[in-house]
PyMOL Python script that loads the backbone (N, CA, C, O; Angstrom):
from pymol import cmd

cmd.read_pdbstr("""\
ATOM      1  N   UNK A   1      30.589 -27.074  28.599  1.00  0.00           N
ATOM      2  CA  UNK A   1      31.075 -26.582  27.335  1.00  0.00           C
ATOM      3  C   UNK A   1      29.965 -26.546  26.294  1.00  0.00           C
ATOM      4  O   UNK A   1      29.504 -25.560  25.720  1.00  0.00           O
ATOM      5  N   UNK A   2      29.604 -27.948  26.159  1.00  0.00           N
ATOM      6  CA  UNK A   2      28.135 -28.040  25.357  1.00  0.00           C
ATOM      7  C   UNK A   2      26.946 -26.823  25.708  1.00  0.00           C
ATOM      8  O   UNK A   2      26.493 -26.443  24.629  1.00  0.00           O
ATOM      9  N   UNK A   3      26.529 -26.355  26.445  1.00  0.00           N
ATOM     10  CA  UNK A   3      25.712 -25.520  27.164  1.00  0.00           C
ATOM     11  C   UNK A   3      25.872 -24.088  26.336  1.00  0.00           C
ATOM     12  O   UNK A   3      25.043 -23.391  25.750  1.00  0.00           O
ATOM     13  N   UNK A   4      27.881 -23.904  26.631  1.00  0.00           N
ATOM     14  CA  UNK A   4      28.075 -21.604  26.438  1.00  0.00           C
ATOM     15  C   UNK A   4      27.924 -22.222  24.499  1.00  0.00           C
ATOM     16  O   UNK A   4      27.288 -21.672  23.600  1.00  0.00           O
ATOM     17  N   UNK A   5      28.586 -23.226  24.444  1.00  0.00           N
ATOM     18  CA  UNK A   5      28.328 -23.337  22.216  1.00  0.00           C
ATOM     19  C   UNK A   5      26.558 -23.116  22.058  1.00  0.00           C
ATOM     20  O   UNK A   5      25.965 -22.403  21.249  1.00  0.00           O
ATOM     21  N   UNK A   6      26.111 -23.817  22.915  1.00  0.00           N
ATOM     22  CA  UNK A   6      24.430 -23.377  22.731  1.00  0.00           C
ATOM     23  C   UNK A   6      24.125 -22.327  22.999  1.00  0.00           C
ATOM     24  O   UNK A   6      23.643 -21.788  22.002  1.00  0.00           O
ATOM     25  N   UNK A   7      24.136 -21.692  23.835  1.00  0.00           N
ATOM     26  CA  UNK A   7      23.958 -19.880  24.028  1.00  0.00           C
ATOM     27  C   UNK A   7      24.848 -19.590  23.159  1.00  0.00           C
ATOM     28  O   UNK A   7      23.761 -20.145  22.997  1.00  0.00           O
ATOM     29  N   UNK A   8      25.742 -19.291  22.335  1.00  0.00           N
ATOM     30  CA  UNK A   8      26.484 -18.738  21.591  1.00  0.00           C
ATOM     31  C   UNK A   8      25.436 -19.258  20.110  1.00  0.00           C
ATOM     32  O   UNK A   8      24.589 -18.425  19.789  1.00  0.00           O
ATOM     33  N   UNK A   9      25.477 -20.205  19.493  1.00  0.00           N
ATOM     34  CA  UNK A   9      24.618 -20.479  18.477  1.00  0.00           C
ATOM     35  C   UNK A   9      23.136 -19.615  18.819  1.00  0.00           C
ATOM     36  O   UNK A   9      22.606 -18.835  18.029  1.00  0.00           O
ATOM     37  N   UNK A  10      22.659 -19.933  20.084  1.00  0.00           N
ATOM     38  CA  UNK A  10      21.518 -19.311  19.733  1.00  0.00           C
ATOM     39  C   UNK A  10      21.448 -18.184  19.665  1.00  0.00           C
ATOM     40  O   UNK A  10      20.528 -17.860  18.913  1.00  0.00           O
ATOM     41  N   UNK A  11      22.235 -16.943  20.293  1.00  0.00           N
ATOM     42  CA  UNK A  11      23.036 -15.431  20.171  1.00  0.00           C
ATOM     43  C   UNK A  11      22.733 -15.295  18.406  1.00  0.00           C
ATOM     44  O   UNK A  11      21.848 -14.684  17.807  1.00  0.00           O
ATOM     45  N   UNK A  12      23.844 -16.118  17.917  1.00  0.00           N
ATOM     46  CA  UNK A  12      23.799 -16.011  16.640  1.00  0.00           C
ATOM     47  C   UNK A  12      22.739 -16.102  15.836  1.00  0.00           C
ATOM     48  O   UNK A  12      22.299 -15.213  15.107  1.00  0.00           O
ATOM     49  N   UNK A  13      22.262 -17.375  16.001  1.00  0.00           N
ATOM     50  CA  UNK A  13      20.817 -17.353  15.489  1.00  0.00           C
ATOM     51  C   UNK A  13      19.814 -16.095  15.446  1.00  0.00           C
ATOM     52  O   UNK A  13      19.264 -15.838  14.375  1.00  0.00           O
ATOM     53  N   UNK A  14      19.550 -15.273  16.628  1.00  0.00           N
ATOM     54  CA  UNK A  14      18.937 -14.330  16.641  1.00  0.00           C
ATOM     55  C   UNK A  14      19.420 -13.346  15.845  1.00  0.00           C
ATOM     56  O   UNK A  14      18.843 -12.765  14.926  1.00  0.00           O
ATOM     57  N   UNK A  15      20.825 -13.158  16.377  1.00  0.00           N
ATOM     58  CA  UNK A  15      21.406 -11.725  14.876  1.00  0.00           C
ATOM     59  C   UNK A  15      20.901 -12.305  13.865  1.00  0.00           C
ATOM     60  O   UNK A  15      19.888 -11.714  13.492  1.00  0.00           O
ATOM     61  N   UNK A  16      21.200 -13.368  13.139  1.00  0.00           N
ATOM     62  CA  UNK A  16      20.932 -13.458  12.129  1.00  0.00           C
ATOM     63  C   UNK A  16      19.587 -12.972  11.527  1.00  0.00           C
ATOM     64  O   UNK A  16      19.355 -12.279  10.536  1.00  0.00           O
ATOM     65  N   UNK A  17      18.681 -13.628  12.550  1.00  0.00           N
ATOM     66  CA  UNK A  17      16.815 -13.531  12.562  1.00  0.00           C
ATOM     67  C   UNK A  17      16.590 -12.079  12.046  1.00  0.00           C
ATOM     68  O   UNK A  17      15.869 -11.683  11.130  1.00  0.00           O
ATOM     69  N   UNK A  18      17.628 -11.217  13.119  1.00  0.00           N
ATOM     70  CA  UNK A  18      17.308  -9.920  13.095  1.00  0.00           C
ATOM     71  C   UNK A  18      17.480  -9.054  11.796  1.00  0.00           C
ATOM     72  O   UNK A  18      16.659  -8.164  11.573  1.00  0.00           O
ATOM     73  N   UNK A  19      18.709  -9.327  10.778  1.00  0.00           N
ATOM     74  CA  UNK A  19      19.506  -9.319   9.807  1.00  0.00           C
ATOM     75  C   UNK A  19      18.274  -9.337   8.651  1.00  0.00           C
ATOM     76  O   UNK A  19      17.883  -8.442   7.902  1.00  0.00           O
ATOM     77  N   UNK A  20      17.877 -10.582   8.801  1.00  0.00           N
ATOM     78  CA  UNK A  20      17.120 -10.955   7.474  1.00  0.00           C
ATOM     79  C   UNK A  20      15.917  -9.771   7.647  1.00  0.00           C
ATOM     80  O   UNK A  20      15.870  -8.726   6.999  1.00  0.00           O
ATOM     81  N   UNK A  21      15.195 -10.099   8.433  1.00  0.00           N
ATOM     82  CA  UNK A  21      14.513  -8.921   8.689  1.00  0.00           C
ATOM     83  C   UNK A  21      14.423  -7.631   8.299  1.00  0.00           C
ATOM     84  O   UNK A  21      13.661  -7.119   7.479  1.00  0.00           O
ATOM     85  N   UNK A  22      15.591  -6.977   9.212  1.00  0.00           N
ATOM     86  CA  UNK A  22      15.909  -6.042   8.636  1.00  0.00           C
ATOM     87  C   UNK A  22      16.264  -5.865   6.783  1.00  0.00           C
ATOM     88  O   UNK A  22      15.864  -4.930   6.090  1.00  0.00           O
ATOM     89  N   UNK A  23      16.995  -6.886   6.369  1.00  0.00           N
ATOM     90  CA  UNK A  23      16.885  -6.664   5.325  1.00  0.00           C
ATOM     91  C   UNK A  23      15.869  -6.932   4.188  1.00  0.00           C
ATOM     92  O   UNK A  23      16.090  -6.503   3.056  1.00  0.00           O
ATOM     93  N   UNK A  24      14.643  -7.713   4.516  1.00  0.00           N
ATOM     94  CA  UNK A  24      13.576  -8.311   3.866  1.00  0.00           C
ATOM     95  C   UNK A  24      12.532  -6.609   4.144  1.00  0.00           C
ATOM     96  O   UNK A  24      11.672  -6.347   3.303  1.00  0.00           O
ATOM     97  N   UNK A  25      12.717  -5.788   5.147  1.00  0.00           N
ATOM     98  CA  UNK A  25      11.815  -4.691   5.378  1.00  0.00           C
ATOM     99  C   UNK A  25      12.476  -4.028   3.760  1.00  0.00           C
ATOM    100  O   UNK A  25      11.815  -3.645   2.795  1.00  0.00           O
ATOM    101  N   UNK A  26      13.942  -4.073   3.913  1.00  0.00           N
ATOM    102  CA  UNK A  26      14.642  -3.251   3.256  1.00  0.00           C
ATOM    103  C   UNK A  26      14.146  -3.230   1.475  1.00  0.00           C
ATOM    104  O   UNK A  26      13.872  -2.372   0.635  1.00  0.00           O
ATOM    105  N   UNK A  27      14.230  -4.616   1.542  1.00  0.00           N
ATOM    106  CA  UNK A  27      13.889  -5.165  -0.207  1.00  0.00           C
ATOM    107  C   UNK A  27      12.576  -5.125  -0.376  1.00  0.00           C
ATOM    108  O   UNK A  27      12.354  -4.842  -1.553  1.00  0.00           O
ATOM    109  N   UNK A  28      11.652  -5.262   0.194  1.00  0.00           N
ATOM    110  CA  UNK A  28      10.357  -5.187   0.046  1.00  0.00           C
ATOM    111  C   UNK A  28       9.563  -4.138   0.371  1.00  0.00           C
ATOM    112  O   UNK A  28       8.434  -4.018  -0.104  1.00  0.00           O
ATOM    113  N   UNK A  29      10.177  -3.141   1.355  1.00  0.00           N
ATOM    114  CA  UNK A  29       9.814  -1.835   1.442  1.00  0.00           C
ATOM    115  C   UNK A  29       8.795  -2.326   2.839  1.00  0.00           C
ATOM    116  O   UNK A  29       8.980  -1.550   3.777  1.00  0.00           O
ATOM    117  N   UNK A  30       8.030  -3.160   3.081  1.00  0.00           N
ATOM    118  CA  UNK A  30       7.309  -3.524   4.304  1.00  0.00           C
ATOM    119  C   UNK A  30       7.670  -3.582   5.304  1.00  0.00           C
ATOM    120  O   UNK A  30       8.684  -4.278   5.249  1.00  0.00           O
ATOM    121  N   UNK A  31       7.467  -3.233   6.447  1.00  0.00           N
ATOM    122  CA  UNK A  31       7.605  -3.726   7.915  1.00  0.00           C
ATOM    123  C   UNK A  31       7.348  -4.610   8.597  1.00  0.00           C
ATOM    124  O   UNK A  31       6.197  -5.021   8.448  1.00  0.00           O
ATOM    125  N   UNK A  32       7.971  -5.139   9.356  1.00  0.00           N
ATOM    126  CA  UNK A  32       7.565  -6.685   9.904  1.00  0.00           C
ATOM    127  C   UNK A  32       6.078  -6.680  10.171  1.00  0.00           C
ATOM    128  O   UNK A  32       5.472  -7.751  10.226  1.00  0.00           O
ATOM    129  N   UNK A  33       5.366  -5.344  10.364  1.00  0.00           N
ATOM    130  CA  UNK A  33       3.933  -5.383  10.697  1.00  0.00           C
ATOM    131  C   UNK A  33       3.208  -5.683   9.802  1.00  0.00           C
ATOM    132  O   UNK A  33       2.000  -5.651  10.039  1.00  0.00           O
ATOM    133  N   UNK A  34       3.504  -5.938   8.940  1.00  0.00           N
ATOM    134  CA  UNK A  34       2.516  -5.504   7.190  1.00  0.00           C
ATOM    135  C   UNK A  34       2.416  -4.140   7.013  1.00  0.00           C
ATOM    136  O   UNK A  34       1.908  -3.798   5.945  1.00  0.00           O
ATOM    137  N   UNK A  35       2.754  -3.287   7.753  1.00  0.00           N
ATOM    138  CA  UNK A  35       2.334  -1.524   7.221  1.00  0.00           C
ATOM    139  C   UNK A  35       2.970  -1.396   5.652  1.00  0.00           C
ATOM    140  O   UNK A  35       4.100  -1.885   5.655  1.00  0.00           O
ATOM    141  N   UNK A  36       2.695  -1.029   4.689  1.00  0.00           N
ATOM    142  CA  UNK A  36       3.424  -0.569   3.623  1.00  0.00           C
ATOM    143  C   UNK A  36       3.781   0.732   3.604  1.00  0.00           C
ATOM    144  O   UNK A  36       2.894   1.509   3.958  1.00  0.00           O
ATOM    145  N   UNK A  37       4.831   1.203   3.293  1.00  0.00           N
ATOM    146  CA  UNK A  37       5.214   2.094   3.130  1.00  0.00           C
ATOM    147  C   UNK A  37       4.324   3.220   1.780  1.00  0.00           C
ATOM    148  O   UNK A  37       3.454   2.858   0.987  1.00  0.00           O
ATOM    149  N   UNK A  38       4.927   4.570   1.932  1.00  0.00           N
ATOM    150  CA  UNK A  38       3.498   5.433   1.120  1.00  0.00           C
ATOM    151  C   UNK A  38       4.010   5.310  -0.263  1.00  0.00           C
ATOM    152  O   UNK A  38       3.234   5.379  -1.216  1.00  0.00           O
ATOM    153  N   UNK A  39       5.845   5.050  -0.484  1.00  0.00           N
ATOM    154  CA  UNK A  39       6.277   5.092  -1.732  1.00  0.00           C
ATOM    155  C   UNK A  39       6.035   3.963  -2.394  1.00  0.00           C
ATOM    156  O   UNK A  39       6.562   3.843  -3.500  1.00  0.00           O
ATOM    157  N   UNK A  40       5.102   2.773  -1.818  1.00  0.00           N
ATOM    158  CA  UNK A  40       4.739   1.611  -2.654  1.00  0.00           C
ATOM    159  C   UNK A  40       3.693   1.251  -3.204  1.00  0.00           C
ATOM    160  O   UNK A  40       3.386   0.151  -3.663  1.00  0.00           O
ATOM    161  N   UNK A  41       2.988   2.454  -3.142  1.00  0.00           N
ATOM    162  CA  UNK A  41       1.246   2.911  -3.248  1.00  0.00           C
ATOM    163  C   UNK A  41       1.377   4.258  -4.633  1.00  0.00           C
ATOM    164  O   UNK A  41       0.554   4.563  -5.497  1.00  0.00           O
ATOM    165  N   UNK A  42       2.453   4.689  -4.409  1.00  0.00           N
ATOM    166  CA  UNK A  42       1.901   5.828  -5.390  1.00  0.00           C
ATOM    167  C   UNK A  42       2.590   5.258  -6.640  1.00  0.00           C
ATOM    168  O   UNK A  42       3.643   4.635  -6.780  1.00  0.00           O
ATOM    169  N   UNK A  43       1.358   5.807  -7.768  1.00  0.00           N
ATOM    170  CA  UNK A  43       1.342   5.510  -9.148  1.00  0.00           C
ATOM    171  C   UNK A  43       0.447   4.280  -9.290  1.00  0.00           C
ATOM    172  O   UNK A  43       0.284   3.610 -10.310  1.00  0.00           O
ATOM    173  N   UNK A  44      -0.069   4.113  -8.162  1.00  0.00           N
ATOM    174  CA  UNK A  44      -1.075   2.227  -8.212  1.00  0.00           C
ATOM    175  C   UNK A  44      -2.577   2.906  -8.905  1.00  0.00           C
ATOM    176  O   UNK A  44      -3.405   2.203  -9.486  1.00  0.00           O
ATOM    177  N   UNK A  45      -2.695   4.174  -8.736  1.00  0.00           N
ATOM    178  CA  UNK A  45      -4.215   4.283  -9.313  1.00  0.00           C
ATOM    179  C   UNK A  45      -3.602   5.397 -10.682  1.00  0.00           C
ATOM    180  O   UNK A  45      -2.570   6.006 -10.962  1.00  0.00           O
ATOM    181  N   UNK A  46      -5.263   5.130 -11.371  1.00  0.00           N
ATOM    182  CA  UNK A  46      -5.071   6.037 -12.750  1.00  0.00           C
ATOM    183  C   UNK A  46      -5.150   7.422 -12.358  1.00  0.00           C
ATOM    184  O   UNK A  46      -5.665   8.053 -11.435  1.00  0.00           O
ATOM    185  N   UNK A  47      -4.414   7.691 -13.449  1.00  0.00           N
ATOM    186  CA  UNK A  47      -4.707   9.807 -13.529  1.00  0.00           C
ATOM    187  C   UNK A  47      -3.921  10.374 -12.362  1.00  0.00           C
ATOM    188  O   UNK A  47      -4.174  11.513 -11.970  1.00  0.00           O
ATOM    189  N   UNK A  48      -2.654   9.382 -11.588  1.00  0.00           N
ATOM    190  CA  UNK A  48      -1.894  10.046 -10.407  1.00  0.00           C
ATOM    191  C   UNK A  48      -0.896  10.602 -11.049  1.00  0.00           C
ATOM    192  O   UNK A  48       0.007  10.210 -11.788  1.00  0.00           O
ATOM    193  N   UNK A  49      -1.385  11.981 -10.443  1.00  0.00           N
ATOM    194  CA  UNK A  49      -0.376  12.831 -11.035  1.00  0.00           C
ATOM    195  C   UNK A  49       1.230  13.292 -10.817  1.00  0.00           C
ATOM    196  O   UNK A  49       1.993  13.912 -11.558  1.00  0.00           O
ATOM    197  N   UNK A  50       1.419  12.663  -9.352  1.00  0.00           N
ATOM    198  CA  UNK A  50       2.772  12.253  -8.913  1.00  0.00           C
ATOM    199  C   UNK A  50       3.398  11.415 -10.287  1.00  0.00           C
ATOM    200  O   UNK A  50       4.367  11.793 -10.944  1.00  0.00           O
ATOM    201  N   UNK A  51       2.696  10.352 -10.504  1.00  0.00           N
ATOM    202  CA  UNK A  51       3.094   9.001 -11.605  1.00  0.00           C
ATOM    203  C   UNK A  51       3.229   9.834 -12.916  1.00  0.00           C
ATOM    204  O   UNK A  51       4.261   9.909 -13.583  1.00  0.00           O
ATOM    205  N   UNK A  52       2.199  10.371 -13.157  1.00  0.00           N
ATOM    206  CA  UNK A  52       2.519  11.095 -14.444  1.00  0.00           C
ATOM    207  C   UNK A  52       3.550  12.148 -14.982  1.00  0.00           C
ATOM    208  O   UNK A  52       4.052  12.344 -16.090  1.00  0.00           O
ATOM    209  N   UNK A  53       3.686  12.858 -13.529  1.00  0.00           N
ATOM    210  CA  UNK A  53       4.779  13.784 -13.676  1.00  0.00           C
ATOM    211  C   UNK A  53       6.614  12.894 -13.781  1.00  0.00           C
ATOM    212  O   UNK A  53       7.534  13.355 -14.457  1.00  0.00           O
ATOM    213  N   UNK A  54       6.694  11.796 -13.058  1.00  0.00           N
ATOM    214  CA  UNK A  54       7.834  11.078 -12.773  1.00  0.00           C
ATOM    215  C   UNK A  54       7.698  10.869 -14.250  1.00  0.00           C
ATOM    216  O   UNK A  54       8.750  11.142 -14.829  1.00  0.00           O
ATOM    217  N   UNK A  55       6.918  10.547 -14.892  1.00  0.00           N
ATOM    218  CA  UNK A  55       7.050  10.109 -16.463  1.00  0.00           C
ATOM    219  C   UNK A  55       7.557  10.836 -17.681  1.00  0.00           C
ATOM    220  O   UNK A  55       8.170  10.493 -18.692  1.00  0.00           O
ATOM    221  N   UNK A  56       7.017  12.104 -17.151  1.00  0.00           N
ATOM    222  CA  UNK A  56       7.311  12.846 -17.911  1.00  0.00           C
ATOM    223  C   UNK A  56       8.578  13.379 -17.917  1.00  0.00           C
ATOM    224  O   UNK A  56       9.286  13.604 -18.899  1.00  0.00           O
ATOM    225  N   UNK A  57       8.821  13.569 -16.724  1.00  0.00           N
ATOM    226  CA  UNK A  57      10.117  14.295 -16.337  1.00  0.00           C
ATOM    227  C   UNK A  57      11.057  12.871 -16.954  1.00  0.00           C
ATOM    228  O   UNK A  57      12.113  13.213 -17.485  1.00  0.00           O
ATOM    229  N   UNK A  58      10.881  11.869 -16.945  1.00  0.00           N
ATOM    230  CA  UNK A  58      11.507  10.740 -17.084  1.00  0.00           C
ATOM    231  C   UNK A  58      12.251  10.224 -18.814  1.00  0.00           C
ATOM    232  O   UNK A  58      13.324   9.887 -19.316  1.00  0.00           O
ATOM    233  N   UNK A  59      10.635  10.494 -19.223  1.00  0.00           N
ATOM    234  CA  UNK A  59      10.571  10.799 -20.739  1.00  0.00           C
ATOM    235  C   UNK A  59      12.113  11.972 -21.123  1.00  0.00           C
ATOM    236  O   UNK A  59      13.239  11.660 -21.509  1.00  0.00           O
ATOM    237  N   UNK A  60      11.532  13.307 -20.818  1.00  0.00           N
ATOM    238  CA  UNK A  60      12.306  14.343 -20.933  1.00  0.00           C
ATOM    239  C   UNK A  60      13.777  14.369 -20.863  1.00  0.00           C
ATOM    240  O   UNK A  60      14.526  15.027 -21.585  1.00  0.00           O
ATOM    241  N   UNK A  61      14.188  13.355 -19.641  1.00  0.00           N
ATOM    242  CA  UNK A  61      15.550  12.930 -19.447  1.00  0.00           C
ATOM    243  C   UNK A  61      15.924  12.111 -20.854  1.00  0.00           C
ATOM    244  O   UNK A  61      16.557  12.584 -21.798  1.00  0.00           O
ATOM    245  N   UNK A  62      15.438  10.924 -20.766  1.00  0.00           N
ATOM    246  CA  UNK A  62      15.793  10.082 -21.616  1.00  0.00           C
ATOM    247  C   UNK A  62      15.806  10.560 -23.064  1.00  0.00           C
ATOM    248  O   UNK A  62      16.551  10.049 -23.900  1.00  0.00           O
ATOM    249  N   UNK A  63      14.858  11.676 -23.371  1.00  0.00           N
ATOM    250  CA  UNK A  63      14.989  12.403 -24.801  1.00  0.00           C
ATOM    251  C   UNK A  63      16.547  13.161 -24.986  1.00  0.00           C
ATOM    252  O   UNK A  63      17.279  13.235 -25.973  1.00  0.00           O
ATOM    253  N   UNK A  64      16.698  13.659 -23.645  1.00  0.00           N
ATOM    254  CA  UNK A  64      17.878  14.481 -23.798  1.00  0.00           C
ATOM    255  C   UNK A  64      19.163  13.456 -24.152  1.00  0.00           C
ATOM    256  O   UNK A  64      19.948  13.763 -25.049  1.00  0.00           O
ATOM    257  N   UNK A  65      19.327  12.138 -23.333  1.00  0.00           N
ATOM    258  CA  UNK A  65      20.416  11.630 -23.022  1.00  0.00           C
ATOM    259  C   UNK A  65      21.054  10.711 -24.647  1.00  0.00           C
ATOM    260  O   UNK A  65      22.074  10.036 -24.789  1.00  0.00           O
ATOM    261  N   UNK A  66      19.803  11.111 -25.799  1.00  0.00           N
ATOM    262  CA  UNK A  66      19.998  10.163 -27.112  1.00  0.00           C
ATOM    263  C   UNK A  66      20.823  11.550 -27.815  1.00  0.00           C
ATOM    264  O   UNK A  66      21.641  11.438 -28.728  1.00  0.00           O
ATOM    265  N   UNK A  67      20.482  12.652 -27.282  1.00  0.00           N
ATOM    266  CA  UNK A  67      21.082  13.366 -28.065  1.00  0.00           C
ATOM    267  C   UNK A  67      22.704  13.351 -28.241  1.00  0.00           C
ATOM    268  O   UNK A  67      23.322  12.806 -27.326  1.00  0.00           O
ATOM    269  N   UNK A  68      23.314  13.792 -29.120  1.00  0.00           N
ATOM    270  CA  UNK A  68      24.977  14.002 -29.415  1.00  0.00           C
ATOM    271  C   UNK A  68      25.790  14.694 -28.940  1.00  0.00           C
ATOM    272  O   UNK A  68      26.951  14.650 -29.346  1.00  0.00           O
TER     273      UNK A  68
END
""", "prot")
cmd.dss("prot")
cmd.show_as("cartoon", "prot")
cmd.util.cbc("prot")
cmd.orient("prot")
C-alpha cells in the first residue's frame, strides 16, 4: 500500500514540477533553457524604433481617451 501512495505522490510531484514550469516560462517570458524570447529585448536599446512607435501610438491613444 505504502509503495502505489509513493508512486502516486511522486506522479504528482512531477505534474506539479511540470506546472510551475510551465508557468514560470509563462510569467517570465524565458524557457527552461535560458533562451529569451525576442519580445523581451525590444525597446532595451536607444533610438528603437519599434519602442518609439508603441509610444507614440500609445501617447495618441491616451490623448484621445481624456477627451469628452
Amino acid at each position: 500500500m505504502l509503495e502505489r501512495m509513493d508512486a502516486t505522490i511522486e506522479t504528482r510531484i512531477e505534474t506539479l514540477e511540470r506546472q510551475v514550469a510551465d508557468l514560470t516560462t509563462k510569467v517570465t517570458g524565458v524557457a527552461a533553457s535560458g533562451a529569451k524570447d525576442w519580445r523581451s529585448s525590444v525597446g532595451m536599446l536607444p533610438n528603437d524604433e519599434i519602442s518609439e512607435e508603441a509610444d507614440r501610438l500609445g501617447r495618441q491613444w491616451r490623448e484621445g481617451q481624456s477627451e469628452p
